[in-house]
N, C-alpha and C positions, 0 to 999 in steps of 0.2 A: 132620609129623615130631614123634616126641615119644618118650622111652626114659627112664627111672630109672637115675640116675649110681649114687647110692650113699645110703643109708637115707634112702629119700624125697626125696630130690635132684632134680627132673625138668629133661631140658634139652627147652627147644621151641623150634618157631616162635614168635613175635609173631603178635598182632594187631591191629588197628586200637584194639580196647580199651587195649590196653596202652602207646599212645602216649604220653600222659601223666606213665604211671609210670616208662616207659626214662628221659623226659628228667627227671625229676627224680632219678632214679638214676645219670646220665651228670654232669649239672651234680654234685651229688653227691662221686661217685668223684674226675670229671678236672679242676675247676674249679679254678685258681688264683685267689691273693688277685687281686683289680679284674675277671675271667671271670665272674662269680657270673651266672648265667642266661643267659648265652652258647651252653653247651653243651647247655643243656636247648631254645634256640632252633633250634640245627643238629639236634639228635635232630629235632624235630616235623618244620622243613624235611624231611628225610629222609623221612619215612614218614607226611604228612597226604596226601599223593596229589600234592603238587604236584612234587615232584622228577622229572626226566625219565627217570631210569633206577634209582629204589630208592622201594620203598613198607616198609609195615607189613612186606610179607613176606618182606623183606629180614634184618630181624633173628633173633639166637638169644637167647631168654633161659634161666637158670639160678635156678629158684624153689624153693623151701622150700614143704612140706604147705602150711604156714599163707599161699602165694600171696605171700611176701616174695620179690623178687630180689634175688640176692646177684653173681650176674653176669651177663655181658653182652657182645655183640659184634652187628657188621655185616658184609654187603655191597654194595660199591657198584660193579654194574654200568658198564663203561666199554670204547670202545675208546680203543687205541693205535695208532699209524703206527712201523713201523720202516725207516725209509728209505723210507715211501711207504706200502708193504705195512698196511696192515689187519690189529690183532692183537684177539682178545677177551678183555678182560683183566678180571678180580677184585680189588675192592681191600676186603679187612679192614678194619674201623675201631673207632674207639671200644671197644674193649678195654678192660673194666676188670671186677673182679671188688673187692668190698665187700672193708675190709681184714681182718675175722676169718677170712672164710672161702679169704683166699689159701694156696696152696700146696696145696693138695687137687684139681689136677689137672683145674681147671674150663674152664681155657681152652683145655687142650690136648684135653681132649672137642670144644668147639665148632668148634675147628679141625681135628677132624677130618671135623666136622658143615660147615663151610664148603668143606673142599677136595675134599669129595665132590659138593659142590653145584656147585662152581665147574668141575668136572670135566663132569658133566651137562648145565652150560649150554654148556662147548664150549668151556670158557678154557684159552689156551695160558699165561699170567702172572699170576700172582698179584702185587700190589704194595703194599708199606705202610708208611708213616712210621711209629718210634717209636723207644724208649729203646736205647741200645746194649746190646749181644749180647742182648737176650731172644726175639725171634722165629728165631736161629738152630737154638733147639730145634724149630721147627717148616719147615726145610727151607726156608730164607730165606737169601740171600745180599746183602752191600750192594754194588751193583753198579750203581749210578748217582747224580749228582751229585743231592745236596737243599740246594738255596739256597744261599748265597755270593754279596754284594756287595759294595758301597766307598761311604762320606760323600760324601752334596754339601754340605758346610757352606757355608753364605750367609757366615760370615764370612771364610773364605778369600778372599786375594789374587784380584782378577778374575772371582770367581763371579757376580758381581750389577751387572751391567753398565746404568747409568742408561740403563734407557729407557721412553718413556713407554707407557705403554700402547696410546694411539693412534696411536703410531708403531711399531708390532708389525707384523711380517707375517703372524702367526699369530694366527687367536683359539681357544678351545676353550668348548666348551659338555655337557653331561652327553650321553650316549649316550641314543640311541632305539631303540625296534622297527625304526624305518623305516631304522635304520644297517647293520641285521645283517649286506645283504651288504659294505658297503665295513669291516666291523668284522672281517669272516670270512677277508675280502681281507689285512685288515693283519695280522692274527692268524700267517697263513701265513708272511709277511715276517719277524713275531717268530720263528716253528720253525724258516725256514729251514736252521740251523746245527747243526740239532739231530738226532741219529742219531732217538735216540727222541723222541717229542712227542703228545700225546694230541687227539683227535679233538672236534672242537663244532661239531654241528651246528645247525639253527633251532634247538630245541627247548631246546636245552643253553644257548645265546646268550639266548634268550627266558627262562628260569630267571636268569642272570647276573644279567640286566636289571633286573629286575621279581617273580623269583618267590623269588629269598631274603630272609627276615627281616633286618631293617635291625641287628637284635640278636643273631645269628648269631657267632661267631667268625671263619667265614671270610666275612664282610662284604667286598665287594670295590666297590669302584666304578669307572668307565668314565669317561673324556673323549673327546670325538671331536674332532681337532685339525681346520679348516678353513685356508684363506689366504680373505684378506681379497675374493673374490667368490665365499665361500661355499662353494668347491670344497673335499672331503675330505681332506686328506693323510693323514692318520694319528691313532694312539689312542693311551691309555695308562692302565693297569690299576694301580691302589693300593690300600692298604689302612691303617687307624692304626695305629701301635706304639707302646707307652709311651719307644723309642727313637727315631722319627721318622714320618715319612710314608713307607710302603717300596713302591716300584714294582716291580712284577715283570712287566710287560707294557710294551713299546713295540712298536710297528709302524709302516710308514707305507707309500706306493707304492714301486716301484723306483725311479722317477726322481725321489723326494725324497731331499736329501741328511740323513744322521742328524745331522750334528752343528747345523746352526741350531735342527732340531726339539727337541735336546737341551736347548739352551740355552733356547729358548723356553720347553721346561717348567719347566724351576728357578727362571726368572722369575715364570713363570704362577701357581707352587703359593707363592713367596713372597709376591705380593700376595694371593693369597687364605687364606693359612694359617688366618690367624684369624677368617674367616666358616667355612671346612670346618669347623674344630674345633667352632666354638659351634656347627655343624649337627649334630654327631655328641654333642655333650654335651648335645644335645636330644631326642637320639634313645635314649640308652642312658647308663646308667655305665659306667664303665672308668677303668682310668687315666689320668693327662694323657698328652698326645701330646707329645716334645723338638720343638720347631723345627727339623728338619732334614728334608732329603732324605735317602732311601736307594733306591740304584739297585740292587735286589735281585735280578738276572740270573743266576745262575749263574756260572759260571766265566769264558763266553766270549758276548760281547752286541756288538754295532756300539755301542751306545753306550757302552760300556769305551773303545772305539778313539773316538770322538768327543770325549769329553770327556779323554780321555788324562791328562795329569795335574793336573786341577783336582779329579778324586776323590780322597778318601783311598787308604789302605790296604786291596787285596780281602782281605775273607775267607773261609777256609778255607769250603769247600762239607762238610754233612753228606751223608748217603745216603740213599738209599730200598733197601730191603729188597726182593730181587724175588726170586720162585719162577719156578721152570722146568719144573712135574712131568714133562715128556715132551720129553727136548732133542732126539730125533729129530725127531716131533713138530713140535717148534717149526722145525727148521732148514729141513725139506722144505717148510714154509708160508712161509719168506721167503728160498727158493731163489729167485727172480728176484732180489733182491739179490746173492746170492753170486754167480750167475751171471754176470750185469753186472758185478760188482768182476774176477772173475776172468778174464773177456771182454780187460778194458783193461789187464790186468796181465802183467809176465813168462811166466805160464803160462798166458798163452791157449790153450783147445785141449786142455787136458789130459784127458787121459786115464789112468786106474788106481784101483785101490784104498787109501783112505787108512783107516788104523785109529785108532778115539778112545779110549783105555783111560782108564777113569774111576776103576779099581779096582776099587770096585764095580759097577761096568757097562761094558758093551764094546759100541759099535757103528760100522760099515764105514761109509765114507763111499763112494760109488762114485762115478766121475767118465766121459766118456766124449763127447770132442769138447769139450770145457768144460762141459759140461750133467751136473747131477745127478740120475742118471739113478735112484737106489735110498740108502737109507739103512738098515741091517739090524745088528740083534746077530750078533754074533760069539760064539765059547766061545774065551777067552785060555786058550794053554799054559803060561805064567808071569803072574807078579804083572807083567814088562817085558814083554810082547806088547804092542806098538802101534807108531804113529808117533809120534802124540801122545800123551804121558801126564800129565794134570791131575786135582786134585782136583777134586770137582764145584763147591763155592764158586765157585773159582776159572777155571774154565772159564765160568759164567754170567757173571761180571766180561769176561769176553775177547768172549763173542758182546755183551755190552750195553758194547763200545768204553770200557768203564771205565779197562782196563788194558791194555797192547800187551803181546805173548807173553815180550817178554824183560825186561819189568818184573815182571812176575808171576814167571818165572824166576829172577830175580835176589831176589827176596824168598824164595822156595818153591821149595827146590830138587828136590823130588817133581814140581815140574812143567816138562816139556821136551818135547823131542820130538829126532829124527833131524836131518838137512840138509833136506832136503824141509818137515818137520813146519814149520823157522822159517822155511821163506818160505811154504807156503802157508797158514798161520793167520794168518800179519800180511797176507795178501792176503785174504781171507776175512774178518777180522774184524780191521781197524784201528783204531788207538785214536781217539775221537771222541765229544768234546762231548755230554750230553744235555743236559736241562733240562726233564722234561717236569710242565707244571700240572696233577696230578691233577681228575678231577671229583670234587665235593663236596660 
């Protein structure tokens, strides 16, 4: 792929050559003071062949006659689970365009250059962290929860209970190859709660492990928790922050209870704080790390309810950005969902035609025994022909359990629907927790 924007502008593919130059133009652009070669280490990750689901040909760049790039972007191959269901999702990255040449219209080329692709590979979501309203020009809606946690400070009342080491029921030791299934196992126990949640399989687990640069930005490291004959219970997924140590990963079996596990780790990561650091200030520069934990979960975690209130104050969760291009499309792919909610609900059994007027697009929902049987555009005879009538934003908030119909309602009063409309859209699509950990 390759086409001239504007007087000798060309946007293209990457190549393997070009690996080099993106990350030095990534660190560059995105790099915050104590980041300096972080981001040029995730570029290389990204596209030296080792990442399990994005190479070289992954990127777009935007170069000058004279082979200067001035911008730049990604994608990173990935599934998601929505409620179980298998979705194939595209996620944008690394956005950034050199600051003279902003404003001329260069990223909204490559994004048209990515959603054509992402289209081709088969993706029903497009998904992507970044700055507020900017990707709304590109058909983006923020429609699920991005991080939100709460302090474990050690010097709190009761956080840091004298116990000796050797009298621990738990020990933990770094993650192995050979953990992968009892790590894949926990992993699941982590998404349980979660509507949406993203997919790791060996391959993804084995890159976690072993195949990301230690110098990376999204550096993450692995504990695999045992009880004292060695037997598995569970993991837990960190990272450094010039704020604390921020865990975004617990898991364990069913039959282990969260809150000991909890405890155990706040102990575990206080005696070892200051070997981790001095491992990681051997590894890379960065900023110092605060002495603290942070239980970085989302919204809603068993370990929120475990520790109850020995953590601080949760906060406020950002978003992820999610595209929908084909909500038909998308709906009839995670119709066994709908089906099953609507099976156990008030209107089991249903049968009839339900109308979605988006404004801009119109299409029927058919139903018939509870089973969705067709999902088809309609031609509306007014701007109010429907049952349900939402913006599209805000309709993608409602299928990704962001918002419940009469929250959205109550904000946006363009969006309603008939008596029918408010009970079958809260049966269909109830509001409901995500959390999910991009691949990276």
């Amino acid at each position: 792929m390759k086409s001239e924007l504007q007087n000798g502008i060309i946007l293209r593919k990457a190549t393997a050559d070009d690996t080099e130059k993106i990350a030095a133009f990534n660190d560059r652009v995105h790099a915050e003071s104590g980041e300096e070669g972080r981001l040029a280490a995730w570029t290389i990750d990204l596209m030296d062949g080792r990442h399990p689901t994005t190479s070289y040909d992954d990127f777009l760049v935007v170069e000058t006659e004279d082979g200067e790039i001035v911008s730049s972007t990604c994608n990173i191959p990935q599934i998601w689970h929505y409620d179980g269901v298998p979705i194939q999702v595209g996620r944008p990255e690394l956005v950034g365009t050199d600051e003279k040449w902003r404003k001329k219209g260069l990223v909204r080329e490559q994004f048209k250059a990515l959603h054509a692709i992402s289209e081709k590979n088969g993706d029903l979501m497009q998904v992507i962290t970044g700055i507020p309203w900017y990707y709304r020009q590109f058909g983006y809606s923020h429609a699920l929860d991005l991080g939100g946690g709460a302090a474990y400070d050690w010097g709190r009342p009761g956080n840091l209970a004298k116990i000796e080491e050797k009298d621990e029921k738990f020990e933990w030791r770094p993650a192995k190859l050979d953990d992968i299934p009892d790590l894949g196992r926990f992993y699941a126990n982590h998404c349980k709660d979660s509507l949406i949640s993203t997919e790791r399989d060996e391959a993804i687990w084995r890159f976690e492990l072993e195949g990301k640069s230690a110098a990376s930005i999204y550096e993450k490291l692995y504990r695999l928790i045992t009880d004292r004959n060695g037997q598995s219970v569970g993991y837990v997924g960190f990272a450094f922050w010039p704020s604390g140590i921020a865990i975004s990963e617990i898991g364990c079996d069913s039959g282990q209870a969260m809150r000991p596990l909890c405890l155990f780790i706040g102990r575990a990561f206080h005696r070892q704080f200051d070997v981790l650091i001095k491992q990681k200030h051997a590894i890379k520069n960065g900023p110092e790390t605060t002495k603290r934990l942070i239980f970085y979960l989302g919204q809603q975690h068993d370990a929120y309810t475990a520790l109850g209130p020995q953590l601080g104050k949760k906060g406020k969760s950002y978003a992820w950005y999610i595209r929908i291009p084909d909500i038909p499309a998308f709906l009839m792919h995670v119709r066994p969902v709908l089906e099953r909610r609507l099976a156990s609900s008030v209107m089991m059994g249903h049968t009839g035609i339900h109308k979605v007027n988006l404004y801009r697009e119109h299409f029927a929902i058919q139903f018939e025994k509870g089973k969705i049987i067709n999902i088809e555009p309609y031609q509306a005879k007014s701007v109010q022909d429907g049952d349900t009538l939402f913006t599209r934003p805000e309709f993608i908030q409602l299928i990704c359990g962001h918002k419940s119909f009469s929250e959205i309602n109550h904000i946006h009063v363009d969006c309603y629907g008939n008596a029918e409309a408010a009970v079958l859209m809260n049966i269909l699509f109830p509001q409901q927790h995500s959390q999910p950990i991009g691949i990276t």
